[in-house]
C-alpha positions, 0 to 999 in steps of 0.5 A, spaced: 277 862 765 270 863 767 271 871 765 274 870 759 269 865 757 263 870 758 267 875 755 266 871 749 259 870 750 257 878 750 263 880 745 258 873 740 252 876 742 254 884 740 256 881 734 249 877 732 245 883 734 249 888 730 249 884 724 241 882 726 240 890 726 245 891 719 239 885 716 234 889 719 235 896 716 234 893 709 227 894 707 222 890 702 220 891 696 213 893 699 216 898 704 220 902 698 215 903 694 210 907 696 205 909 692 207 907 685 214 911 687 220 906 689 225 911 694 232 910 695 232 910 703 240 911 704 243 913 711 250 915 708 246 920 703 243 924 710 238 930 707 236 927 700 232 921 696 232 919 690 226 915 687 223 913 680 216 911 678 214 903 678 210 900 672 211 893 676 215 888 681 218 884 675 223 880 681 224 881 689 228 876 694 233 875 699 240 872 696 245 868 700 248 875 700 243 882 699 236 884 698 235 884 690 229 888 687 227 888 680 222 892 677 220 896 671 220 904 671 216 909 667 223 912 664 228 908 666 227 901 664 229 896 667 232 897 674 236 893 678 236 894 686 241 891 691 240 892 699 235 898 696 241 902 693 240 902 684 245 900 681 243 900 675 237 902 669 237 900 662 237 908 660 243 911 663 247 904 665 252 906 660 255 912 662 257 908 668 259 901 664 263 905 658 267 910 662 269 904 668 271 900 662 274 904 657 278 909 660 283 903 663 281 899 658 284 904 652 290 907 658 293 901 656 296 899 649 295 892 649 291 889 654 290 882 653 289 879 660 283 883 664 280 882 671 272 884 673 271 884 680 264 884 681 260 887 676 255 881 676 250 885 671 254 883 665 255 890 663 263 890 664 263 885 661 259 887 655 265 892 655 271 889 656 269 884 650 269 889 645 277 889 645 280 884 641 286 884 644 283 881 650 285 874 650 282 872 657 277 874 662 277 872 669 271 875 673 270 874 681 263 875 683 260 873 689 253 873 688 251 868 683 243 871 683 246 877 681 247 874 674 242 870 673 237 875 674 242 880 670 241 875 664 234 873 665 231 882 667 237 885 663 239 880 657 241 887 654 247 888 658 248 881 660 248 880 654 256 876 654 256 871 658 258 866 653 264 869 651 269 864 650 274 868 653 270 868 660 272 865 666 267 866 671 267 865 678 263 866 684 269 867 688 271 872 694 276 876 689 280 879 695 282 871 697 283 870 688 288 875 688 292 873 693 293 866 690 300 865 687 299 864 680 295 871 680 300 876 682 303 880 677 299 876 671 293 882 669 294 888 663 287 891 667 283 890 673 277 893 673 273 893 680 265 894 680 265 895 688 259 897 692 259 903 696 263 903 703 258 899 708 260 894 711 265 888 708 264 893 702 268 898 706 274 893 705 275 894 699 277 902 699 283 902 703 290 900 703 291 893 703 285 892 697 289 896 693 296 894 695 292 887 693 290 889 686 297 892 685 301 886 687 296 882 681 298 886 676 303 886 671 309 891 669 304 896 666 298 894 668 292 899 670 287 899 675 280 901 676 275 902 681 268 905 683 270 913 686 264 915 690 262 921 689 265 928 689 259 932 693 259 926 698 264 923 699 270 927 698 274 925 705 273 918 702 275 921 695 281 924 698 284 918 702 283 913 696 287 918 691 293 919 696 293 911 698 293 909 689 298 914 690 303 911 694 303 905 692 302 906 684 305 913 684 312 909 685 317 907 679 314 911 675 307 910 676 301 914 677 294 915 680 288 919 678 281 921 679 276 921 673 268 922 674 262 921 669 255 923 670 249 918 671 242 921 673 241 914 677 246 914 681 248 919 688 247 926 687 248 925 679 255 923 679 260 917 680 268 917 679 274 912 678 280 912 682 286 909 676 292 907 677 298 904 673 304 900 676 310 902 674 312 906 666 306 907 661 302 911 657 299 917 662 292 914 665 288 921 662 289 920 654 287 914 650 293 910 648 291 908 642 285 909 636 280 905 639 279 898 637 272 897 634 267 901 632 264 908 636 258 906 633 257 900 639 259 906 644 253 910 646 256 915 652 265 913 652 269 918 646 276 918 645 276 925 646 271 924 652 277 920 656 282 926 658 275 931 660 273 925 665 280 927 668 278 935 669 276 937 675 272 941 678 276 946 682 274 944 688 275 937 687 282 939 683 285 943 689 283 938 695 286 933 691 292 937 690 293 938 697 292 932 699 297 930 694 302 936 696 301 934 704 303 926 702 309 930 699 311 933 705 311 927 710 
């Protein structure tokens, strides 16, 4: 009918301008820096910034996907910026890197088949092929610039790109997942995942993770980006009871850990973890670690269970979240 058709119309025009006004809201390189300072301006943070000194632009442009920046700090390094958020710095990018990698990477007693969702800097990468018991590496990332600017900015940390056990592809890992020959087939999943904004905002609840679960195999551990506990601890609380329903059961389990990173949100980022199905505990290395700690720069085997040590009141919100789920 002629309503229904101008319904769709206005319901079109909404969305065009609300998507006009999420692209307008991302600021240049010009605009984020000002006086010789770059600043994170970030309305999900309300009350606080965090800045870096800039030496110079090394690289600015619009992907198919996001706002990207590159520039050379005073005392981080390099710095690689995505829709004027950093997401990492060559000082402190390992804090991040390692822990996400290692704690279920070394949960695990024998991870042979890996995924990476995301992580186009390469550093995951980097750490995941550091174990010799991996024989494959699928990797989904969807934005092709990221990795090719990483490769050219960051040689560092994309370092491991022509690793022939790598299958890269610049895919939507949601839809990968969901293929066929994918379900139950991977050892580790580790999921490099942007904060919750917009398509991002997916990737943190139920269905993402029952997703995740379903492509694992008997055993198998997963990991994603946490948030952070002084901002986000509904967010924290909501995810950890999520994994917990879904990995919790036949003998599974879910966890929160964290580490520190000066660049990140209020100097803190965490991991939810979970195991599908019986298996060595989440917050302990499984077995000696593979490789020398000399290439390691911020993960420990006596490091792994501390990250699962909670701050009081982190521990309790989650206990009684974990005690209310119980009840129901």
């Amino acid at each position: 009918t002629i309503l229904t058709v101008k319904l769709v119309k206005l319901v079109v025009d909404v969305v065009v301008v609300v998507r006009h006004c999420k692209n307008s809201s991302i600021m240049t390189a010009a605009e984020l820096i000002k006086d010789g300072w770059f600043t994170e301006r970030v309305v999900d943070w309300p009350g606080q910034r965090f800045s870096l000194e800039v030496e110079k632009v090394l690289h600015e442009e619009k992907t198919e996907f996001q706002e990207l920046l590159l520039f050379e700090s005073k005392t981080y390094g390099t710095v690689l910026v995505l829709d004027g958020v950093i997401q990492i710095t060559e000082r402190d990018e390992m804090a991040y890197q390692e822990m996400i990698s290692h704690i279920p990477l070394m949960a695990h007693s024998n991870p042979k088949r890996v995924l990476i969702i995301g992580g186009g800097d390469g550093g995951v990468l980097r750490e995941v092929a550091k174990h010799p018991s991996v024989e494959r590496i699928d990797m989904c990332e969807i934005d092709k610039r990221v990795v090719d600017l990483s490769k050219e900015y960051l040689p560092k940390i994309a370092c491991c790109y022509d690793d022939p056990r790598l299958n890269l592809m610049y895919a939507d890992a949601a839809k990968f997942v969901k293929q066929k020959e994918n379900k139950g087939v991977f050892d580790v999943i580790i999921a490099d995942t942007s904060d919750p904004v917009g398509p991002a905002e997916e990737l943190f609840k139920p269905p993402f993770f029952m997703a995740m679960y379903d492509a694992l195999a008997p055993g198998g551990v997963f990991c994603t980006q946490g948030e952070c506990q002084w901002l986000d601890l509904d967010l924290i609380e909501n995810v950890i009871a999520s994994c917990r329903r879904i990995f919790a059961p036949d003998g599974g389990e879910a966890k929160y850990a964290y580490t520190t990173i000066p660049t990140y949100t209020s100097g803190q980022i965490g991991f939810a973890v979970g195991r599908k199905g019986q298996g060595p505990p989440l917050n302990a290395p499984s077995r000696p670690l593979p490789f020398s700690e000399e290439l390691l720069k911020y993960y420990s085997v006596e490091l792994h269970p501390c990250s699962f040590v909670l701050p009081a009141f982190t521990k309790r919100r989650l206990q009684n979240a974990v005690e209310k789920d119980d009840s129901k």
